[in-house]
DRENSELUM-488887 format. One line per field, with one value per residue (C-alpha): residue in one letter; x, y, z; residue number from 0. Coordinates in steps of 0.1 Angstrom, whole numbers. Example, Ala and Ser with C-alpha at 12.3 -4.5 7.8 and 13.67 -1.06 7.14 Angstrom:
aa	c(A S)
px	c(123 137)
py	c(-45 -11)
pz	c(78 71)
i	c(0 1)
//
This chain:
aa	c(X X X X X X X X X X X X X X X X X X X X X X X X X X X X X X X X X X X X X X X X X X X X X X X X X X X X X X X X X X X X X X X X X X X X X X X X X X X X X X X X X X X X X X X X X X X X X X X X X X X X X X X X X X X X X X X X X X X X X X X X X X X X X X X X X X X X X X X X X X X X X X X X X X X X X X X X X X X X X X X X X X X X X X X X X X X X X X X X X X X X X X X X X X X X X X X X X X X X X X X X X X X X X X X X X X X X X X X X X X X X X X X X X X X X X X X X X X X X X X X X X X X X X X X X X X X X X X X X X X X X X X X X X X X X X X X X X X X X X X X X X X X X X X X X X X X X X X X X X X X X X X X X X X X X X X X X X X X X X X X X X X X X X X X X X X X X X X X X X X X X X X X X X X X X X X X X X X X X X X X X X X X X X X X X X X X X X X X X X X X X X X X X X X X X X X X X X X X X X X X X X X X X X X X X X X X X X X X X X X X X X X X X X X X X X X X X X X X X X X X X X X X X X X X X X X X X X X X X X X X X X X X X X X X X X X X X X X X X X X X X X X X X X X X X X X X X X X X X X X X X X X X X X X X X X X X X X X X X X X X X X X X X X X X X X X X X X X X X X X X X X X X X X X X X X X X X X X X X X X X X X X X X X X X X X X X X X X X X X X X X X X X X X X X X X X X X X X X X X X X X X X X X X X X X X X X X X X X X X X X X X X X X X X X X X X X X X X X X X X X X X X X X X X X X X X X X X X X X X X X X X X X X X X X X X X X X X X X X X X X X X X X X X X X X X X X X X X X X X X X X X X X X X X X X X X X X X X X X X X X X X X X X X X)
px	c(-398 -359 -337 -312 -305 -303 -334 -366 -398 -433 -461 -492 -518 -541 -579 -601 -640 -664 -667 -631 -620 -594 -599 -575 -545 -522 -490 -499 -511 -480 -461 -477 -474 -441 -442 -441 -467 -467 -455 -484 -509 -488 -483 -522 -530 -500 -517 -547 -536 -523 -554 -573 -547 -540 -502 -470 -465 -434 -425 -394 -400 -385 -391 -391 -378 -391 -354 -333 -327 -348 -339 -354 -369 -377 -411 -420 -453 -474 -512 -530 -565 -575 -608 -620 -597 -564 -533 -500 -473 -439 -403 -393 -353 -332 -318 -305 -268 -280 -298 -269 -249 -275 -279 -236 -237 -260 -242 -209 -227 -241 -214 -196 -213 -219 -179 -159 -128 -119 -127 -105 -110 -84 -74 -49 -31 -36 -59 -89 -122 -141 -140 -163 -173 -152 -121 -133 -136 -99 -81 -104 -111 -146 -153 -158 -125 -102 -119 -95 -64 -37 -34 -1 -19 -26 8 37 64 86 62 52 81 80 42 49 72 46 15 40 52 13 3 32 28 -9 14 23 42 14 -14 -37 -18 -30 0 9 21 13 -13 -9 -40 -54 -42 -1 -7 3 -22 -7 -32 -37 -39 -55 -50 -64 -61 -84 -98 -131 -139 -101 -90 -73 -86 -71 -89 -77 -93 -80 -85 -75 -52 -42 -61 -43 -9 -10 -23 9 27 13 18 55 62 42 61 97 84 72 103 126 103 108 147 154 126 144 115 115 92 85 65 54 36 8 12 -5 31 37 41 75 95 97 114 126 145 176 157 142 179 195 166 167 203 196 211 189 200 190 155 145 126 126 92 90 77 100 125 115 91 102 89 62 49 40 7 -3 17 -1 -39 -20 -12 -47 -68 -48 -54 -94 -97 -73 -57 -43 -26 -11 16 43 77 104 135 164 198 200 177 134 124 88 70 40 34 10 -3 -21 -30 -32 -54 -35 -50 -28 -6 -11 -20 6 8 28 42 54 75 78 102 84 106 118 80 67 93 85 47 51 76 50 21 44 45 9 -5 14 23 3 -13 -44 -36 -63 -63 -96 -108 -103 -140 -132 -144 -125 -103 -87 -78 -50 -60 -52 -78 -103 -87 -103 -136 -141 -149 -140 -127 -161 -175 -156 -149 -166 -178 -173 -151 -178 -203 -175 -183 -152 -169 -203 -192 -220 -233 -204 -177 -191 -194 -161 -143 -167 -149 -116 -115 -126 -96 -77 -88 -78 -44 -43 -26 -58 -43 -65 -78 -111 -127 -132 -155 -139 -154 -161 -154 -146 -108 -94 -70 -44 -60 -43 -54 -25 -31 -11 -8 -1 31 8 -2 -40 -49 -52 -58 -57 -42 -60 -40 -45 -26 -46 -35 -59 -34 -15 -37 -47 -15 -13 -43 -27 5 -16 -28 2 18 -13 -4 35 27 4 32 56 32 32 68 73 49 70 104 86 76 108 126 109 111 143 162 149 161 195 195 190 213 243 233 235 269 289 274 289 321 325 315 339 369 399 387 407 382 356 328 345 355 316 307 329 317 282 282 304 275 246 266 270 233 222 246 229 196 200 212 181 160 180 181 141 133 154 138 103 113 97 127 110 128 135 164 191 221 249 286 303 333 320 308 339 358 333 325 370 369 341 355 392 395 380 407 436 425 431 460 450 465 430 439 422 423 395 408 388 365 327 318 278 252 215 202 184 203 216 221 261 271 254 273 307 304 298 321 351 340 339 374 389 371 384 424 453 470 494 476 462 425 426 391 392 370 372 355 348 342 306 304 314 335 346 368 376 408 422 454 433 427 413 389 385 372 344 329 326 286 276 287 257 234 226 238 271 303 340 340 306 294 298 337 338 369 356 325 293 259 268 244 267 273 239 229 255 241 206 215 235 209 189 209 213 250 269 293 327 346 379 402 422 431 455 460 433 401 390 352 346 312 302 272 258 272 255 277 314 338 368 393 379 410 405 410 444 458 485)
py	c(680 680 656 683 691 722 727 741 739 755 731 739 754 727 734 724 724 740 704 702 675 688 688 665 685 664 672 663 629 619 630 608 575 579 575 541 529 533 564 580 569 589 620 621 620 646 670 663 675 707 715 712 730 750 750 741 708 692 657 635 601 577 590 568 591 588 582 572 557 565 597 609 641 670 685 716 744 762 759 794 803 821 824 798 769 757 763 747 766 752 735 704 694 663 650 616 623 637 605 582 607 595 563 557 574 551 522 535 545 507 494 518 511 471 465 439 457 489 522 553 587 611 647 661 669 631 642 612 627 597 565 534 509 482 510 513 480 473 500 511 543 557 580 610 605 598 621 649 635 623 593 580 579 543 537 523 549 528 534 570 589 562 573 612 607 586 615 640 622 616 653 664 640 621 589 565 535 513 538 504 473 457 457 440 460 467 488 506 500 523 502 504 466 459 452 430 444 444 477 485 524 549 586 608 641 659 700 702 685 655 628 593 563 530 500 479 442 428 397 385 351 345 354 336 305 309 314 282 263 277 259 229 231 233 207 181 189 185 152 143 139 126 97 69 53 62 81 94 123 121 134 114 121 99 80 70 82 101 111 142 139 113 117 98 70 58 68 45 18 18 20 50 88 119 126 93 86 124 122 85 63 46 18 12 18 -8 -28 -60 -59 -83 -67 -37 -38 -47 -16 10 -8 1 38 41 28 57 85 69 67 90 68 30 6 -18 -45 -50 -61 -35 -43 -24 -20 -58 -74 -79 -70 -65 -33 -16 8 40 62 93 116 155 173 210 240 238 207 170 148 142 107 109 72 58 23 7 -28 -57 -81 -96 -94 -115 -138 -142 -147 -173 -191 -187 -195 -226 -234 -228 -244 -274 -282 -319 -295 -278 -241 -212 -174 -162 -131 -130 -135 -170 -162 -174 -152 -183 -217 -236 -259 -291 -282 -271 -308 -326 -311 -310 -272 -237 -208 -190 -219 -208 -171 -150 -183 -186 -220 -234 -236 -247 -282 -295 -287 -307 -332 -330 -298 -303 -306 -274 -258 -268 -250 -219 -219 -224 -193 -173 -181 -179 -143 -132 -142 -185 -208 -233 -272 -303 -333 -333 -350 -332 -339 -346 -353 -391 -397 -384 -381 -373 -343 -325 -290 -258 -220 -194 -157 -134 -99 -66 -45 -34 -72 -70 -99 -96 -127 -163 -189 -225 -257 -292 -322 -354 -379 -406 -436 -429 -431 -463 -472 -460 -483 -505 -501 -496 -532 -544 -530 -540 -576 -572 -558 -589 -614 -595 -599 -631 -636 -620 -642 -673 -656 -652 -686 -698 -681 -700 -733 -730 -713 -739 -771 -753 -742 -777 -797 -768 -780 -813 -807 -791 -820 -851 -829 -822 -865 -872 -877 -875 -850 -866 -894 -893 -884 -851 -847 -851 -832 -801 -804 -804 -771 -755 -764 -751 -718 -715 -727 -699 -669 -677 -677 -643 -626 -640 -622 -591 -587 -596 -571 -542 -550 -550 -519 -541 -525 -503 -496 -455 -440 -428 -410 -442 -435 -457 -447 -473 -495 -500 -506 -529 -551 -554 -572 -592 -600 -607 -642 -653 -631 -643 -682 -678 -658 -628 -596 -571 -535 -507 -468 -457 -431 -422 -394 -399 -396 -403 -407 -417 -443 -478 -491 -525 -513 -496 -530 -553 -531 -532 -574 -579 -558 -575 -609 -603 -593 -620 -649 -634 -626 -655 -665 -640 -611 -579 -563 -526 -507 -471 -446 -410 -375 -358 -323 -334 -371 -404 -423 -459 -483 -518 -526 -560 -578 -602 -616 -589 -593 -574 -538 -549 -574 -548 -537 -574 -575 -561 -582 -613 -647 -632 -644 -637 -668 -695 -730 -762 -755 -718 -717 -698 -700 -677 -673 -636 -621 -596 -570 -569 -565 -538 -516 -521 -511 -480 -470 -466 -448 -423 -427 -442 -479 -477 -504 -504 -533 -549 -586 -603 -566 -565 -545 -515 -510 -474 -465 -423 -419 -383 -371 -354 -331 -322 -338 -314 -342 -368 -377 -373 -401 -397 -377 -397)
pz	c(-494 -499 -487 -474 -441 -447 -473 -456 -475 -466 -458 -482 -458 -444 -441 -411 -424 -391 -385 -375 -406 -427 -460 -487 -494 -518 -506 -473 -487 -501 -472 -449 -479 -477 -436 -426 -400 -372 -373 -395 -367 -344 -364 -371 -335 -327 -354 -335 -305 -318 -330 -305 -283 -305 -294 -314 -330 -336 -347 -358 -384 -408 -444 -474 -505 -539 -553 -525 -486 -457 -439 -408 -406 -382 -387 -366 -372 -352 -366 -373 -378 -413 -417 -395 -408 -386 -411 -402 -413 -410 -419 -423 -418 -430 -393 -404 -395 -363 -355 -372 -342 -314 -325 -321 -288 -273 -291 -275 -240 -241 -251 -226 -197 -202 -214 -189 -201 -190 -220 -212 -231 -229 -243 -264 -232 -219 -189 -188 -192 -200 -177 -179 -151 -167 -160 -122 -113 -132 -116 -82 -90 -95 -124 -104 -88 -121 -143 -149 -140 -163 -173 -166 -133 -141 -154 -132 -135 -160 -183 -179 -198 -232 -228 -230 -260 -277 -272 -282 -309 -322 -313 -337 -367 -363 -362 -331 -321 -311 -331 -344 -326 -297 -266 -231 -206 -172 -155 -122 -97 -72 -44 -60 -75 -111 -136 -167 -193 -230 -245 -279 -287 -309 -319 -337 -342 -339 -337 -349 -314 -305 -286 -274 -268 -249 -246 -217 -210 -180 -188 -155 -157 -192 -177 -148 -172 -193 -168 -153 -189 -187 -156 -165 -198 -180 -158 -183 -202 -172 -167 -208 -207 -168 -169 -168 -192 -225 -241 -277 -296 -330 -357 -376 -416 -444 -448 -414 -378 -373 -348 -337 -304 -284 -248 -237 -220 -253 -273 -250 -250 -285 -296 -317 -315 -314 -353 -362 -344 -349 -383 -385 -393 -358 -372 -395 -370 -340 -355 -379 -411 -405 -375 -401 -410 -368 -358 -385 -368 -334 -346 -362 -329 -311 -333 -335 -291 -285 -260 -263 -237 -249 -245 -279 -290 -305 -317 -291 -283 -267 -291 -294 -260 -245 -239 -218 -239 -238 -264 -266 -294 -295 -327 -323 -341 -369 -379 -385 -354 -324 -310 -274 -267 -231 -234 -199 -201 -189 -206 -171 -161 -187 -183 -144 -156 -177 -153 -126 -152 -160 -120 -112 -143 -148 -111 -101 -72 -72 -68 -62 -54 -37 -18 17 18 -3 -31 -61 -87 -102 -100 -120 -148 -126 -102 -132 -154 -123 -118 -156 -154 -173 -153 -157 -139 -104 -110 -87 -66 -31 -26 -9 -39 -65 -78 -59 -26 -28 -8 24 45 76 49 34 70 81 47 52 91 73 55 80 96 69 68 100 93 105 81 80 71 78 52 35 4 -32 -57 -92 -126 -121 -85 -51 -37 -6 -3 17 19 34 29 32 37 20 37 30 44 74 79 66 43 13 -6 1 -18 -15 -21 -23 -31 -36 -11 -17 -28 -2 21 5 14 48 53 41 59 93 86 83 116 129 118 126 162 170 158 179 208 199 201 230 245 232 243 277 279 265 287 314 299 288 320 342 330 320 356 368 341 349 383 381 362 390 417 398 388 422 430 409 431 412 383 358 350 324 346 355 318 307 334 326 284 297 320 294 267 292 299 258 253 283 268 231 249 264 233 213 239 243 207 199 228 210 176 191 215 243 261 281 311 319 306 335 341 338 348 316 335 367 342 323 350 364 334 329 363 354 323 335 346 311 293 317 311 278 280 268 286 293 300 308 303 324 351 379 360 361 323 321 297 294 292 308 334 317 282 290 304 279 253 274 276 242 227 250 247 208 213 236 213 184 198 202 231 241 226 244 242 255 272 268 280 276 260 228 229 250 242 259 241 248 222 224 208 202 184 171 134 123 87 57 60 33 56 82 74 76 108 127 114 132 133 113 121 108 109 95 90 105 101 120 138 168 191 194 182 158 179 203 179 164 199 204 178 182 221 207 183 215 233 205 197 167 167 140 133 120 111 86 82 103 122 151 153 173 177 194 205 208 231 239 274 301 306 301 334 332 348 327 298 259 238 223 250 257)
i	c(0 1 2 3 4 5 6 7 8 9 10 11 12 13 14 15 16 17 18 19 20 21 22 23 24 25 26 27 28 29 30 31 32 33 34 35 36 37 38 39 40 41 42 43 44 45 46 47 48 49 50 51 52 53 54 55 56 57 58 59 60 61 62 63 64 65 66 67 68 69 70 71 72 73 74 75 76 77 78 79 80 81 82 83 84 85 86 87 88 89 90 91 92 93 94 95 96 97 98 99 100 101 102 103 104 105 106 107 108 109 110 111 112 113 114 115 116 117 118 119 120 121 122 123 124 125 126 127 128 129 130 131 132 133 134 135 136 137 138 139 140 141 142 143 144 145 146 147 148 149 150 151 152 153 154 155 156 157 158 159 160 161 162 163 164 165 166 167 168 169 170 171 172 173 174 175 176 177 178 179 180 181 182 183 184 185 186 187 188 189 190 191 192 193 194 195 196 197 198 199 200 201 202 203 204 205 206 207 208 209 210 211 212 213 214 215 216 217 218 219 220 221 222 223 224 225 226 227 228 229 230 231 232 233 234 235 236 237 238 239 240 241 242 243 244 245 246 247 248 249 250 251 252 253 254 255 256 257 258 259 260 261 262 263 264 265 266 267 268 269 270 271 272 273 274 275 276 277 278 279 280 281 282 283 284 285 286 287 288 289 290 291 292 293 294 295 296 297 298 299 300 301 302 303 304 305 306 307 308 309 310 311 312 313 314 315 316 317 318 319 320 321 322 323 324 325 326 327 328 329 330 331 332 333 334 335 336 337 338 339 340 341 342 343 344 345 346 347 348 349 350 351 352 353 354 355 356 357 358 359 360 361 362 363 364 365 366 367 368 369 370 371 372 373 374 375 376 377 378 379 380 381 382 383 384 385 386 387 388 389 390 391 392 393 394 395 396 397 398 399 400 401 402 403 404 405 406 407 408 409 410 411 412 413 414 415 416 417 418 419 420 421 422 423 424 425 426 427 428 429 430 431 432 433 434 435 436 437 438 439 440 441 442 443 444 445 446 447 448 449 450 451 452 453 454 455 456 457 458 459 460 461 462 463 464 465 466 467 468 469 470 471 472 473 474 475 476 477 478 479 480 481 482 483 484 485 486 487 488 489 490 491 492 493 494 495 496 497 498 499 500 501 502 503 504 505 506 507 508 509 510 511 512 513 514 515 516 517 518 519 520 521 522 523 524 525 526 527 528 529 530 531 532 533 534 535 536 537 538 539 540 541 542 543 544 545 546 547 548 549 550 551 552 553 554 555 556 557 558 559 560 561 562 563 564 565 566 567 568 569 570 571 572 573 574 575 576 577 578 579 580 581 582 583 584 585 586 587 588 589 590 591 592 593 594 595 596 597 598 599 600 601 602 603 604 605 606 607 608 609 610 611 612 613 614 615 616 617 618 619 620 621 622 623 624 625 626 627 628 629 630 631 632 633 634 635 636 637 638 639 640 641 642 643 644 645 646 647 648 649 650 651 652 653 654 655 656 657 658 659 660 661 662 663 664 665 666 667 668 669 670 671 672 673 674 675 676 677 678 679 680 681 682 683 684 685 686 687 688 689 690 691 692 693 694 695 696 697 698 699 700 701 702 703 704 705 706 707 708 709 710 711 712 713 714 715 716 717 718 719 720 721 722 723 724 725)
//
């Protein structure tokens, strides 16, 4: 058998027997060896059938040569009968480049037909006249509808004339622009949309014509991607050099991290121009020597994770400064590792924490943060010193079951109810006992929310401050007012019966007085003399008297009586004309600048003219014959104001404090020059203090004093006269 196409060879005849088996024939033999199964089991039972047919047999199988590749093979015969045996009598032909030919067109019709991307065929001409699915369902037309057409039907007319040029060109020549390259340019839908497509183009020729092939992908997606990246690019580039943070890229080499770009943020930060940070090791650049070896870990944990947060110190522009920074690293294609690095400042936010760490971990409070549910985030070391306990022992614990809280089921209860409070926004306050390490103390407690900017809680921050020594001392202080209050009781009952014991006898022996001054007849003898010293004693003994009470009733604010509106005015005016005939008997000239104005104040009834007596007597006992005491009373913006003025002795200015105390004289001992007990001024300003207004004294030896008294008016008198009007 030859292995040419074109070679035919006559099959040796083959003999049936009248049994119908063919005898051996050798040629046949090795044929069919030479067939590989299971193609001889089909050409058998195809010879079979043409005999008993007796019609035309035909057959195509793989061959296996002697000396060379398998072929396939086209066998054809039609069987005869010679004297009584079935001879086949045919040709056999060398088809292998015919099936090679089949076998590609129903690669390329597969391929055709299953392609995503579009396959047009066209002619020399450039009319299409083969069109796949992937070609109808890029460009909406069917194949029925596009066959025959040119195609610069699916081009946009800006590309239609380069087009013509370029088949002409490859008609004339066999050579073309984009012959072999792959190109994006735009197709033309059915619909008028443009297509952006990549277009990979071929020419050949076959029958001595020219064909051209296209194969078209559709690249939309990958367009609008880069076109995406492009904006996300300009963006993130836009966003690289205005942040006002300042970030850094990098590349990672086996020397070092270097810089690769850097934006103005982290120039400025930094201290460093574009030329100089561009290229630069960046840890040789920020980081002090001995932070090496810690910064290369740093760089290495990114480049292991990928990312790392983390917060640093690098030298900058103002000196070592502290960083937030984060770090991300990028594996491209092609290139060394990228490490992308964000440096937020927190040097003024460290410094606040440790300020407020300082605060809330050395303060002598306890100091907590809980949820609004109370459960606790943290608590100062004082509070954990005092319980003896680790943070992990109240983390996560509801106040309630901390150690400090076991102090009895109602105390419990009442801080549960105390949070809940708390947490709808109550500032809860109120004592309660805490359990420390050795022994129980008693606390100031108060829970303050903290809310958010639409007023929901948010946390809660307990605090206590331990309070039990001084409320060992408020006991203790309690006892003693207790003890204070029953000798004042006490005293007051002695004044009272004092005041019983004492006024009547000096009532009867002042009595007594006047009846034998007035029996004796000439009132020059003895009896009228004694009689004179003795009333003038009893009136001393009864004035002393009343000042001891009025004063021990002001200390023990047994003065009781309701505060009223008082005219000072009316009593002025009234205590001068009380006080007159004393003044004029020892030659002392008493005026008054009063006016007619009402000028009132609050206060008891008594206390204004007990105030008024003292303070003139004070000044007629303490001014020379032939001296003058002035009463004033007038207004101060809204208070009363009255002064008592005198031309009297005077004392030094440095005395003046000791003044209100009592028994305190300008004058002391058994050789005091004048008379009184150096009670009327400490009455005066315990009076005053009362009355909620303020006693001055001024004075100066040998020049006179003036004592002015400011209580608080009732309201302002327009015709009442300023002090210092004229």
């Amino acid at each position: 058998m030859s292995t040419s196409s074109t070679t035919r060879s006559r099959w040796a005849p083959r003999r049936v027997g009248a049994d119908g088996r063919a005898a051996p024939a050798t040629f046949h033999e090795r044929c069919l060896e030479r067939i590989p199964d299971p193609h001889q089991r089909e050409i058998e039972r195809s010879i079979e059938t043409a005999i008993d047919e007796q019609s035309d047999w035909e057959f195509e199988t793989p061959f296996d040569p002697p000396d060379g590749e398998r072929i396939w093979a086209l066998g054809a015969s039609t069987p005869e009968q010679r004297e009584g045996e079935t001879v086949f009598n045919g040709v056999i032909l060398d088809i292998t480049e015919r099936k090679e030919a089949e076998r590609r067109r129903r690669t390329y019709e597969e391929l055709k037909d299953s392609a995503e991307d579009a396959i047009v065929i066209a002619d020399a001409d450039g009319d299409i006249i083969d069109w796949n699915p992937g070609a109808e369902a890029m460009f909406g037309y069917e194949k029925e509808a596009i066959v025959g057409r040119p195609i610069e039907t699916i081009m946009p007319d800006r590309h239609r004339a380069p087009h013509r040029r370029g088949m002409e060109r490859v008609r004339e020549t066999g050579r073309g622009r984009f012959l072999g390259e792959t190109v994006e340019l735009e197709g033309l839908h059915q619909d008028g949309h443009e297509v952006p497509v990549e277009l990979a183009l071929s020419s050949w020729e076959a029958d001595r014509e020219r064909f051209f092939g296209a194969i078209i992908r559709d690249i939309t997606e990958r367009k609008n991607a880069e076109q995406a990246l492009r904006e996300e690019r300009d963006r993130f580039e836009t966003l690289f050099e205005s942040l006002p943070t300042p970030v850094v890229r990098c590349v990672a080499q086996d020397d070092g991290v270097f810089v690769t770009d850097a934006n103005p943020a982290f120039e400025d930060t930094f201290g460093l121009a574009a030329t100089e940070a561009v290229g630069a090791e960046i840890n040789h650049m920020l980081v002090p020597e001995k932070g090496h070896d810690r910064a290369r870990d740093f760089d290495r944990r990114i480049l292991e994770s990928g990312e790392v947060r983390a917060e640093v110190q690098r030298t900058t522009a103002e000196g070592m400064r502290e960083f937030q920074v984060q770090s991300i690293s990028r594996r491209p294609d092609e290139g060394p590792p990228e490490i992308y690095a964000i440096y937020t400042d927190i040097t003024e936010r460290k410094q606040r924490e440790r300020r407020l760490d300082a605060i809330f971990n050395h303060t002598y409070q306890f100091t907590g943060l809980m949820e609004p549910d109370g459960t606790m985030i943290e608590a100062n070391d004082t509070a954990l010193r005092f319980g003896g306990l680790d943070r992990e022992d109240i983390v996560g614990t509801p106040i309630w079951k901390t150690h400090w809280a076991q102090t009895g089921e109602d105390s419990k209860q009442r801080l549960r109810e105390a949070v809940e409070r708390a947490a709808e926004g109550e500032f809860v306050r109120y004592e309660r006992p805490i359990q420390g390490g050795d022994e129980d103390r008693i606390i100031d407690f108060s829970i303050r929310p903290v809310t958010d900017a639409d007023g929901q809680v948010e946390l809660l921050i307990p605090e206590a401050r331990d309070i039990t020594e001084l409320k060992r001392r408020e006991e203790t202080l309690r006892a003693a007012k207790e003890e204070a209050e029953e000798a004042s009781r006490l005293k007051s009952a002695v004044l009272a019966n004092m005041s019983h014991e004492l006024r009547t006898p000096l009532t009867s022996i002042l009595g007594f007085a006047e009846a034998i001054d007035d029996e004796a007849s000439d009132g020059a003898g003895p009896v009228s003399r004694f009689a004179s010293l003795i009333a003038k004693s009893g009136e001393r003994l009864l004035r002393t008297f009343d000042n001891i009470l009025n004063l021990s009733r002001l200390e023990a604010e047994q003065q009781n009586e309701p505060a009223e509106p008082v005219d000072v005015a009316a009593a002025a005016r009234s205590v001068a004309d009380e006080i007159r005939d004393r003044a004029e008997a020892d030659d002392i000239a008493l005026r008054t600048e009063v006016g007619s104005a009402t000028m009132r104040t609050r206060a008891p009834a008594d206390q204004v003219p007990i105030v008024l007596r003292h303070l003139l007597s004070n000044a007629i006992t303490y001014t020379e014959a032939g001296g003058t005491v002035w009463l004033r009373v007038g207004r101060a913006g809204g208070d009363v104001v009255v002064e008592v003025e005198d031309t009297g002795i005077g004392m030094d200015p440095d005395e003046v404090p000791a003044l209100f105390e009592p028994f305190r004289q300008a004058s002391e001992g058994f050789g005091r020059e004048y008379e009184g007990t150096g009670l009327g001024l400490a009455v005066v300003q315990r009076a005053v203090d009362r009355m909620g207004g303020t006693v001055d004294v001024a004075t100066e030896e040998g020049e006179g004093t003036c004592v002015t008294v400011v209580l608080p008016g009732m309201e302002p008198t327009n015709d009442a006269p300023s002090l210092g009007e004229g």
